[in-house]
C-alpha positions as CSV (number, residue, x, y, z in Angstrom):
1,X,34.8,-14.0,34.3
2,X,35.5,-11.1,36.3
3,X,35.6,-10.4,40.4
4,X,31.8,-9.0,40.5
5,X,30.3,-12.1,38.1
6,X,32.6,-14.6,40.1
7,X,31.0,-13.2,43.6
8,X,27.6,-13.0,41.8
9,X,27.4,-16.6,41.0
10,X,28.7,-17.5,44.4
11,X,26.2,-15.8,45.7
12,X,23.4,-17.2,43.5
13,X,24.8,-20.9,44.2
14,X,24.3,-20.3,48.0
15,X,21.0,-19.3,47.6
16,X,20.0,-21.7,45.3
17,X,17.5,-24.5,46.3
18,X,19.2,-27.5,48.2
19,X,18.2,-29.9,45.4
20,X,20.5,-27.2,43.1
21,X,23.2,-27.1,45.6
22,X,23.5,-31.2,46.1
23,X,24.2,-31.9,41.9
24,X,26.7,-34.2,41.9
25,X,29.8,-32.6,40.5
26,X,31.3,-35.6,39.3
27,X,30.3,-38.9,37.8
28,X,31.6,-40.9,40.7
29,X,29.3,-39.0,43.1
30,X,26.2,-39.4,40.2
31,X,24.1,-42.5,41.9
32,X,21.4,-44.3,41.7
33,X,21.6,-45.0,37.5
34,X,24.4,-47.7,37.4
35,X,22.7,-50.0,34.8
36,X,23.7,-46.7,32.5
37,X,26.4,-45.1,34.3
38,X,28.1,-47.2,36.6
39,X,31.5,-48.7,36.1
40,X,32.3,-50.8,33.1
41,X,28.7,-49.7,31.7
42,X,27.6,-47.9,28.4
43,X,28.0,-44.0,29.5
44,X,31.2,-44.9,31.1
45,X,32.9,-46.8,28.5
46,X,31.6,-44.1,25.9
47,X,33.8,-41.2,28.1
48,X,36.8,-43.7,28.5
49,X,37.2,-43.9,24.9
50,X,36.4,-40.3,24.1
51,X,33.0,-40.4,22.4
52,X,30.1,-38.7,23.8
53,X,27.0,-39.4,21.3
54,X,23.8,-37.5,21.2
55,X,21.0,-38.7,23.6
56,X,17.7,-38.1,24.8
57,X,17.6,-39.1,28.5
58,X,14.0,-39.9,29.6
59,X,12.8,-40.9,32.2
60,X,10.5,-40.2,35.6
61,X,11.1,-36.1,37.1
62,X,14.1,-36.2,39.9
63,X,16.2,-38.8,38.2
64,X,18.9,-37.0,37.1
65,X,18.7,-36.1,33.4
66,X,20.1,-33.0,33.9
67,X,22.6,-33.7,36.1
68,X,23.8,-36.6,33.7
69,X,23.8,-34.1,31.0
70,X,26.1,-31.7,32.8
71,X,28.5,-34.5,33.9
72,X,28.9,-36.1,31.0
73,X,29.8,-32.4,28.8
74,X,32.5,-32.2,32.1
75,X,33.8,-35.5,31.4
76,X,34.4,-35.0,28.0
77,X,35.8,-31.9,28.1
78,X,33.1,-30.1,25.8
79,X,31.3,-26.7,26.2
80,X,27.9,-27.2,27.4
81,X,24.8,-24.9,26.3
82,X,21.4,-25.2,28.4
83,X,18.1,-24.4,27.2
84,X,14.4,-25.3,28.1
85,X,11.9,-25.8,25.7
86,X,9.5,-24.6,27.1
87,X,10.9,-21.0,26.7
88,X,13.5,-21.3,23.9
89,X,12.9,-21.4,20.4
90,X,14.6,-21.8,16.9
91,X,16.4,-18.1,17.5
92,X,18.1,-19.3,20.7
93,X,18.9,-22.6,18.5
94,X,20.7,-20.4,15.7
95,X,22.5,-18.5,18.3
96,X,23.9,-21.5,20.3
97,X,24.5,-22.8,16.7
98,X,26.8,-19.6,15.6
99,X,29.1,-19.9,18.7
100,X,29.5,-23.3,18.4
101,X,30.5,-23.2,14.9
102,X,33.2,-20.6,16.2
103,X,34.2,-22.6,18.8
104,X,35.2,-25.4,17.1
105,X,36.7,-23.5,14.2
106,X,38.9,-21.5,16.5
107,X,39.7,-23.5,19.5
108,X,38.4,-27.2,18.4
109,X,36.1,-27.6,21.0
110,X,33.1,-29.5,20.5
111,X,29.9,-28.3,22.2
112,X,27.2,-30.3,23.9
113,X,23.0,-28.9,23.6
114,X,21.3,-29.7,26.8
115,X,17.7,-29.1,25.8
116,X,15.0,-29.9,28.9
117,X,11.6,-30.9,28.0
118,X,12.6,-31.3,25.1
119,X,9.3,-32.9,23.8
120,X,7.6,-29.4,23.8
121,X,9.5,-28.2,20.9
122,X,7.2,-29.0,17.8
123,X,8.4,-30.5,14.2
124,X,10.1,-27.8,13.2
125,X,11.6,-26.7,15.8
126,X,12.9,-30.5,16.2
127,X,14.1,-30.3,12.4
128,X,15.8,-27.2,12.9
129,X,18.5,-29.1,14.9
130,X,18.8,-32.3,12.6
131,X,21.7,-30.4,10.1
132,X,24.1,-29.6,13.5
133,X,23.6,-33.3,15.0
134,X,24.3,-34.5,11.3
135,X,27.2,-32.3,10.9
136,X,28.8,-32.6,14.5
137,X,28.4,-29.2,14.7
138,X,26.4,-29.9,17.9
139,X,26.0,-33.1,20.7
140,X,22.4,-33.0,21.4
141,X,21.5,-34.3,25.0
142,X,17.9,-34.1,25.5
143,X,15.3,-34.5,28.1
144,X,11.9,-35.7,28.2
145,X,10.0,-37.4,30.9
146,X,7.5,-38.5,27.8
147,X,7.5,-41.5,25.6
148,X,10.4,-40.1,23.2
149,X,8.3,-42.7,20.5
150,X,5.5,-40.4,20.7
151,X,7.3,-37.3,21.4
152,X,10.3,-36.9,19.2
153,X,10.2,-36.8,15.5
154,X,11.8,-39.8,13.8
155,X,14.5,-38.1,12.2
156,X,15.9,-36.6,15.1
157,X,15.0,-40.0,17.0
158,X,17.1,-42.2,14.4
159,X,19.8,-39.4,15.5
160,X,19.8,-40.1,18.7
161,X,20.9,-43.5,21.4
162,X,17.6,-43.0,24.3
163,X,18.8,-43.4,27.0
164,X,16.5,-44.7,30.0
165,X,16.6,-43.8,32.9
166,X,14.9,-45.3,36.0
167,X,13.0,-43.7,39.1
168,X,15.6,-43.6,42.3
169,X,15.6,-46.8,44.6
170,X,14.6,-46.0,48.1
171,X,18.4,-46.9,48.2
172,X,19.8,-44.3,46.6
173,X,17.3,-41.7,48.1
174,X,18.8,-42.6,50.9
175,X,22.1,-42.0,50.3
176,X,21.3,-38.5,48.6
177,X,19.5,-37.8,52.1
178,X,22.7,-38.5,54.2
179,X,24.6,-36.4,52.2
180,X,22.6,-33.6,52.5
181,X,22.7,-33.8,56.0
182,X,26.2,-33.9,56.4
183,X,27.6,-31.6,53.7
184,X,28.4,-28.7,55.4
185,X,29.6,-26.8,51.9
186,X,26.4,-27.4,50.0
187,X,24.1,-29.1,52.3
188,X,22.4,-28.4,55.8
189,X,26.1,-29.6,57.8
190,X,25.8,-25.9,59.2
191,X,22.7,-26.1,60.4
192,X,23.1,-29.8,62.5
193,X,19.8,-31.1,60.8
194,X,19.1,-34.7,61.7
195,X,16.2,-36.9,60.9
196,X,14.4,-39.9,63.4
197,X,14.9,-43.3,61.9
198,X,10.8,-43.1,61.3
199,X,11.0,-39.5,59.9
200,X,13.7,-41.0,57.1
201,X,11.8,-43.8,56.4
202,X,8.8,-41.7,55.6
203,X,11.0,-39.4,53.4
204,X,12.2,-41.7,51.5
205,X,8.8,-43.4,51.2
206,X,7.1,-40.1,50.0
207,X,9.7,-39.2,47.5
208,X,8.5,-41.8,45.3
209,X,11.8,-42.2,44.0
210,X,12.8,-38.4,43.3
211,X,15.6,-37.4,44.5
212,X,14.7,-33.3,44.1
213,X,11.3,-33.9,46.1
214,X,13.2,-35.8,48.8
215,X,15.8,-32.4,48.9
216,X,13.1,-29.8,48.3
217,X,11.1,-31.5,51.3
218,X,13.8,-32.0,53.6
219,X,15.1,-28.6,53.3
220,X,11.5,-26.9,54.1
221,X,11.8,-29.1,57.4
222,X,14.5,-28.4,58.3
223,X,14.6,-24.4,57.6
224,X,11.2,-24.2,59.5
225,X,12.4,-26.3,62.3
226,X,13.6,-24.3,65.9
227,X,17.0,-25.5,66.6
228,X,16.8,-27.3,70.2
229,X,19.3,-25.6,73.2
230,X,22.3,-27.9,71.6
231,X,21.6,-26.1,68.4
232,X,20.5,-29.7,66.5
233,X,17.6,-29.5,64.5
234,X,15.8,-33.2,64.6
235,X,12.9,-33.9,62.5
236,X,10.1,-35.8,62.9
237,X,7.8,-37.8,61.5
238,X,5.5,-34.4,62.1
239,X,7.9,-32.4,60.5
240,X,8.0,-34.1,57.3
241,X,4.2,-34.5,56.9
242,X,4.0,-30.7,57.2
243,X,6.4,-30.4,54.4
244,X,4.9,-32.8,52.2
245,X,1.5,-32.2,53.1
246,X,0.3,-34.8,50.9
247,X,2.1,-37.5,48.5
248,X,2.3,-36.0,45.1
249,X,1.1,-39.1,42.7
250,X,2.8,-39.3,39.7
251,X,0.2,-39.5,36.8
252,X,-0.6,-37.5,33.6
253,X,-3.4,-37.2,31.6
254,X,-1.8,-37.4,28.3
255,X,1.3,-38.8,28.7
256,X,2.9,-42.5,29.0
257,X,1.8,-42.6,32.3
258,X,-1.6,-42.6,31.3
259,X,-1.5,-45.0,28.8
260,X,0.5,-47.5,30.7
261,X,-2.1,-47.0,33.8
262,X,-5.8,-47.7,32.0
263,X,-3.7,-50.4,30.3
264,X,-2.8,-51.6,33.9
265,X,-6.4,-51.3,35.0
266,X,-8.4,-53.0,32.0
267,X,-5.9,-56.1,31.9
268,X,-6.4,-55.9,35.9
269,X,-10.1,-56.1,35.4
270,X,-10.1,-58.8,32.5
271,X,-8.2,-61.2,34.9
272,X,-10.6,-60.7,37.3
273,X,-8.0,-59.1,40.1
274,X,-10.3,-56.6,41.7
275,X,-7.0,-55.5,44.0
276,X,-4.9,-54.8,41.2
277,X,-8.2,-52.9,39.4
278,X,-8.9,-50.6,42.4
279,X,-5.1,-49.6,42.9
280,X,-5.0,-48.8,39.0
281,X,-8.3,-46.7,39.6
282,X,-7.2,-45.1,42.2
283,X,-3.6,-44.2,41.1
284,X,-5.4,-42.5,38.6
285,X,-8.1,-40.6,40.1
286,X,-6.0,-39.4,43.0
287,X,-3.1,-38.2,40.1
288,X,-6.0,-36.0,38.4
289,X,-7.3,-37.9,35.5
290,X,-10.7,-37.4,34.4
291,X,-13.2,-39.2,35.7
292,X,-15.2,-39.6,32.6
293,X,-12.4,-40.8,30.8
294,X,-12.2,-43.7,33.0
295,X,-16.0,-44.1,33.1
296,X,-15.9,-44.5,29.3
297,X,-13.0,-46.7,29.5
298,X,-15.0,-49.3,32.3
299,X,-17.8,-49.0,29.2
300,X,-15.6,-50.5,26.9
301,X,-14.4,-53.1,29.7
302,X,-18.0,-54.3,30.3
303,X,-18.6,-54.8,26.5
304,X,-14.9,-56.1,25.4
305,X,-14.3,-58.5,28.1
306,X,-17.9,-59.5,30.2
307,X,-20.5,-59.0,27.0
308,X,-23.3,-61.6,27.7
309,X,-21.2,-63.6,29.6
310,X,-23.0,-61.1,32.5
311,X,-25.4,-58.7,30.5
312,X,-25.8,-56.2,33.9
313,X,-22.6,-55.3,33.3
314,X,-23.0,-52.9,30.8
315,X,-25.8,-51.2,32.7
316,X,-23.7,-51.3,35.7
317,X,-21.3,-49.3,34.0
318,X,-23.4,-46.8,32.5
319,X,-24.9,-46.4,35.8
320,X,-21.4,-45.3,36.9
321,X,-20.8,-43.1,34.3
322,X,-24.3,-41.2,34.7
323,X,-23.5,-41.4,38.9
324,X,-19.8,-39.5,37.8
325,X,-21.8,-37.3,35.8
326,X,-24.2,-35.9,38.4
327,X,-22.3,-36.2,41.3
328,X,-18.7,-35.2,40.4
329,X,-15.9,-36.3,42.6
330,X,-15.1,-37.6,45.1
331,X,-18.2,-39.4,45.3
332,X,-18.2,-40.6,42.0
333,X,-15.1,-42.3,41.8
334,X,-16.9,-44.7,44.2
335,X,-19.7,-45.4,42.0
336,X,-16.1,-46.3,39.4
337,X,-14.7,-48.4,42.1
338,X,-18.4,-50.1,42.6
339,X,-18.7,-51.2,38.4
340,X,-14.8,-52.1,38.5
341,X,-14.9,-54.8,41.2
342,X,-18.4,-55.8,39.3
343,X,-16.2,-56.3,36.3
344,X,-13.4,-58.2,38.1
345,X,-16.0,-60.8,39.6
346,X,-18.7,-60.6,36.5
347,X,-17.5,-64.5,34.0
348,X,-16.0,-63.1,30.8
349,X,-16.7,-63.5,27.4
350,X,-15.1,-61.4,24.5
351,X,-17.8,-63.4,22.1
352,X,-19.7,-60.6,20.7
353,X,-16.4,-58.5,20.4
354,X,-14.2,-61.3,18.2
355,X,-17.8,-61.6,16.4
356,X,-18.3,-58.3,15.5
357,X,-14.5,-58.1,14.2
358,X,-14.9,-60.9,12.3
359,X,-18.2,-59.0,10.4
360,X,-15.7,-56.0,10.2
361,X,-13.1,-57.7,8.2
362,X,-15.8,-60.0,5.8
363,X,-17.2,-56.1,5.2
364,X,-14.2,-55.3,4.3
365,X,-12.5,-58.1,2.2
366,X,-15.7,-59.7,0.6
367,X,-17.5,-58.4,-2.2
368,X,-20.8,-56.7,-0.4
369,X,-23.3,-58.2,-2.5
370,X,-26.8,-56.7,-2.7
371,X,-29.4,-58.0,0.5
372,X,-31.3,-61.4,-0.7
373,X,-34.7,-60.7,-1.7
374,X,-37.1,-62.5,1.0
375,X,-35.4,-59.7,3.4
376,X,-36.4,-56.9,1.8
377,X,-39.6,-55.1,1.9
378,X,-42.1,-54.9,-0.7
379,X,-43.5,-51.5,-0.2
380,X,-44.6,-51.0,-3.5
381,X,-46.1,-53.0,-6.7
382,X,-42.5,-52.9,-8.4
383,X,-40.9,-54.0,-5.9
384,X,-43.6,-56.8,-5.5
385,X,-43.3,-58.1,-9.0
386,X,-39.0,-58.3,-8.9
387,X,-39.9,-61.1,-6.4
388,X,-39.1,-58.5,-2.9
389,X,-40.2,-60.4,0.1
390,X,-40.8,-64.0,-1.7
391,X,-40.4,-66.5,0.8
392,X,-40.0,-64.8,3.8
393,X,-41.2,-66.5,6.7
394,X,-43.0,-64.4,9.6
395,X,-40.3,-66.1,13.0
396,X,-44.1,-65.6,15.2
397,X,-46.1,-68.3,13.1
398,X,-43.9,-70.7,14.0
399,X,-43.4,-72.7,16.8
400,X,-40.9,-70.9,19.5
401,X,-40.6,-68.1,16.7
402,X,-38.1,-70.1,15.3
403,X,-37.3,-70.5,11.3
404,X,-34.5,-71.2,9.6
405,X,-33.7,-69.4,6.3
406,X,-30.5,-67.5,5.6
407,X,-30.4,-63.7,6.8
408,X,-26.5,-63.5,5.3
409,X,-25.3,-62.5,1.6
410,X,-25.4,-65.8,-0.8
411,X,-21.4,-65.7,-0.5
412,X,-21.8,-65.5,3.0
413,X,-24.5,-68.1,3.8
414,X,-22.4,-70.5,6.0
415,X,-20.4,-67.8,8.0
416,X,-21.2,-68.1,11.3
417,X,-19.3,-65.4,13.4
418,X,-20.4,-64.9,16.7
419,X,-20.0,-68.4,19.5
420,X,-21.3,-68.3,22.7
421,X,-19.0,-68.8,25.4
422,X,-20.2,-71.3,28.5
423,X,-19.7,-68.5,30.8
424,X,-22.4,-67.3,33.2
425,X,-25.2,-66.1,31.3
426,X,-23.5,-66.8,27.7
427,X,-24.0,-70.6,28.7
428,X,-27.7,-70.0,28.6
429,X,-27.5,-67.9,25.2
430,X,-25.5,-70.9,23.6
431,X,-28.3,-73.1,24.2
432,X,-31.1,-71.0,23.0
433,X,-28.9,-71.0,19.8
434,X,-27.9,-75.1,19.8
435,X,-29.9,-75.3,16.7
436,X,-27.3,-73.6,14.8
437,X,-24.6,-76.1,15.3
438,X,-25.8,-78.0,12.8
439,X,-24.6,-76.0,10.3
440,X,-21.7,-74.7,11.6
441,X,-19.2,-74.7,8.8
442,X,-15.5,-76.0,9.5
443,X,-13.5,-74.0,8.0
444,X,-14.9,-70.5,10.0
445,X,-15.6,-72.1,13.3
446,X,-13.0,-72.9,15.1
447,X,-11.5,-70.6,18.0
448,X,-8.2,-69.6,16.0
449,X,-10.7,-68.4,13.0
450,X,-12.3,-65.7,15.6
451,X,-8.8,-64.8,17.1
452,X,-7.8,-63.8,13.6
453,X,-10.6,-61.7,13.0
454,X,-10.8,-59.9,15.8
455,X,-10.9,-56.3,16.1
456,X,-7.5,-54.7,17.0
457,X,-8.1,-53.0,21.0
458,X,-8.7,-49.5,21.2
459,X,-5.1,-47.9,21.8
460,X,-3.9,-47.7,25.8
C-alpha cells in the first residue's frame, strides 16, 4: 500500500459512521456473544487450536456478524474477502476464487469469504461456492438475519456449523455506549459527549438490542447537540427522542420473524391470554405486516380453535376483516384487536376441525365407494327402476325431523367423526345430537382416535 492509499483510508476511517469506527479490533474487545465467543467456548477453542470452519452467522441486525467475521479471519491469520449479496454475483465469486487459489499456492495462506446477506444469493449462486468450501480452497463465513433452514440450500448448509447469534443484552449496549463516549481515537472522547442517567436508559431501551442503532443514534445526538460554555455536550432524554424519532420494531413480512409472531399470537389466542394476543398483534401491525394477512389468520383462529364452541366468532372475525378492508389502517387494526380479545375470551372447541381431518384422512385411505342408493336422487325412470331413492325417509314427516338411517358409505357406516365438546354453545349442540351415542363405535370414538386424524395446522 502506498503513502496516498495509506492517507486515503485514514481518511475514509475518520469519516466513517461511529458504528464503523467502534468495531472491535480484537476478540477480547468483541462483547456481548460469550455463549459463542467467550473464553473457553466454541469460537475460541476453534482459534486456539488453529481451525477456523465455515459458518453462517445468523442472527438479529447489530449483533455482530460482521464484526465476528472479521475477527475471527485476524485471529487466524487468514486473508479475508468481503462481499454483499445483494450486489455481488457468481463473477465476483470466480474472481475471489482465482486469487485465493494463488494465495495459497504461493504463499500458503488460506483465505476466509465473508458473504453478507447471504440468503439473497439464489441456488446457483449458492452452488457455485460448494466446490471451494469442499476443496478448502475457501472458508465461507456467511451472514443472514433469516432462518438459514429456509434460506440456504442444503448442500451448502450440510457445509457449514450455524452459528447463532443473539440480540445484545441491554448489558452489553451499555458497555458499547460507554466506550463510545470515552474513546477519544474512534469515538466522541473529542467532542466531551455525555448522556443523563435517563437519556442512557432510554438509549439502551430503544436500541432493542442493536448495538449499530444504539451508535448510529447516539452519534446524530451528539453531532447536533451545542456544546455548553465548558465545551461538554450532555444529552437528554429530548435529545435522544429527536434522534430516534420513533422505535424501529423489528418485524418482517416474510421472514422468521413473521412466522414466529402469528405463531406467538394464534397460540396466544387459543389459551385464551388476550395480553399476550394484543402485544403479538400489535408487534406486528406497528412492524408493517399486512393487515389482511392477519385478518385471514384471526379467520382461521375463530374456526380452528372456538368453532361452535361460540358460533359469533366466525362472524366476528369476518366482520373484522371486511372493517380492515374498508377502512384501512390505523382504524382497522382496532376492529383486529376487537375479534382477537373476542377470541381469547370466546370457550374453545377444535371439534369440527379434528372432525373434518378425520373425514380427510378416511377420503384418503379408504376405498370411496359409490353413495348408497336411498341418497340419491331419482330424476329419471332408470334411475327409478336401479332402486335410486328406495327407502329414503323425508327427516320433516317425522317427529322433531328426526330419522335415523345411515348417510355414510356401507364401509363407513359406524364412523362417527365429529364430538361435541361441552364448551359454551357446543354443550347445547351435543345434546341436540345425544341420540347418536348410542351407536358410537369404540374403536373410532375415543379422544386419541380424533387427535390422530387431525389435520396437520396450516404452517406459521
Amino acid at each position: 500500500m502506498d503513502l496516498f492509499s495509506h492517507a486515503a483510508n485514514a481518511e475514509q476511517t475518520r469519516s466513517a459512521p461511529l458504528a464503523a469506527r467502534m468495531r472491535p479490533q480484537t476478540l477480547a474487545e468483541f462483547v456481548g456473544q460469550e455463549r459463542i465467543a467467550g473464553a473457553g467456548r466454541l469460537l475460541q477453542r476453534a482459534l486456539n487450536q488453529g481451525t477456523l470452519f465455515s459458518m453462517i452467522l445468523w442472527g438479529p441486525p447489530g449483533t455482530g456478524k460482521t464484526t465476528l467475521a472479521r475477527l475471527l479471519a485476524q485471529a487466524s491469520h487468514a486473508h479475508f474477502e468481503q462481499m454483499s449479496a445483494v450486489s455481488a454475483g457468481v463473477a465476483d465469486l470466480r474472481r475471489v476464487v482465482k486469487d485465493a487459489q494463488q494465495r495459497q499456492g504461493m504463499y500458503g495462506e488460506r483465505t476466509v469469504l465473508f458473504i453478507d446477506e447471504i440468503h439473497r444469493w439464489n441456488k446457483a449462486q449458492q452452488d457455485a461456492i460448494l466446490p471451494h468450501v469442499e476443496d478448502g480452497t475457501l472458508t465461507l463465513i456467511g451472514a443472514t438475519t433469516e432462518n438459514p433452514s429456509f434460506e440456504v440450500n442444503g448442500a451448502l448448509l450440510s457445509r457449514c456449523r450455524v452459528i447463532t447469534l443473539e440480540a445484545l443484552s441491554d448489558e452489553a449496549i451499555g458497555v458499547i455506549i460507554d466506550r463510545a463516549l470515552t474513546d477519544v481515537e474512534r469515538g466522541l472522547g473529542e467532542l466531551q459527549v455525555s448522556l443523563t442517567e435517563d437519556a442512557r436508559a432510554l438509549l439502551i431501551n430503544l436500541a432493542n438490542g442493536d448495538a449499530r442503532a444504539a451508535l448510529n443514534a447516539l452519534e446524530v445526538a451528539a453531532l447536533s447537540a451545542a456544546p455548553a460554555e465548558d465545551a461538554q455536550r450532555v444529552l437528554t432524554v429530548e435529545a435522544i427522542v429527536e434522534a430516534y424519532q420513533r422505535r424501529h420494531v423489528q418485524h418482517d413480512k416474510g421472514g422468521e420473524l413473521h412466522y414466529d409472531a402469528i405463531s406467538a399470537l394464534h397460540k396466544s389466542v387459543r389459551d385464551s391470554d388476550p395480553d399476550g394476543a394484543l402485544y403479538w398483534l400489535g408487534r406486528m401491525l406497528q412492524g408493517g405486516e399486512d393487515p389482511l394477512y392477519v385478518a385471514r389468520r384471526v379467520v382461521r383462529m375463530a374456526v380452528e380453535d372456538i368453532g361452535l364452541a361460540d358460533p359469533l366468532a366466525l362472524p366476528q372475525c369476518v366482520a373484522a376483516q371486511q372493517a380492515v378492508h374498508f377502512l384501512g389502517q390505523p382504524e382497522g387494526d382496532i376492529a383486529l384487536a376487537q375479534a382477537v380479545v373476542y377470541l381469547c375470551q370466546a370457550p374453545k372447541s377444535n371439534a369440527v376441525y379434528r372432525a373434518y381431518g378425520a373425514v380427510l384422512q378416511d377420503v384418503e385411505q379408504t376405498r370411496n365407494d359409490p353413495v348408497p342408493l336411498h341418497l340419491r336422487n331419482a330424476v329419471t325412470g332408470l334411475m327409478r327402476g336401479l332402486g335410486y331413492g328406495q327407502g329414503y325417509q323425508y327427516a320433516h314427516d317425522y317427529a322433531d325431523a328426526h330419522v335415523e338411517q345411515t348417510h355414510l358409505p356401507p364401509n363407513l357406516a359406524d364412523r362417527r367423526y365429529y364430538l361435541p365438546t361441552d364448551h359454551g354453545f357446543e354443550a347445547k349442540v351435543a345434546a341436540r345430537l345425544a341420540w347418536r351415542t348410542a351407536h358410537v363405535p369404540p374403536d373410532n370414538s375415543s379422544e386419541a382416535q380424533q387427535a390422530e386424524t387431525s389435520p396437520q395446522p396450516e404452517q406459521s
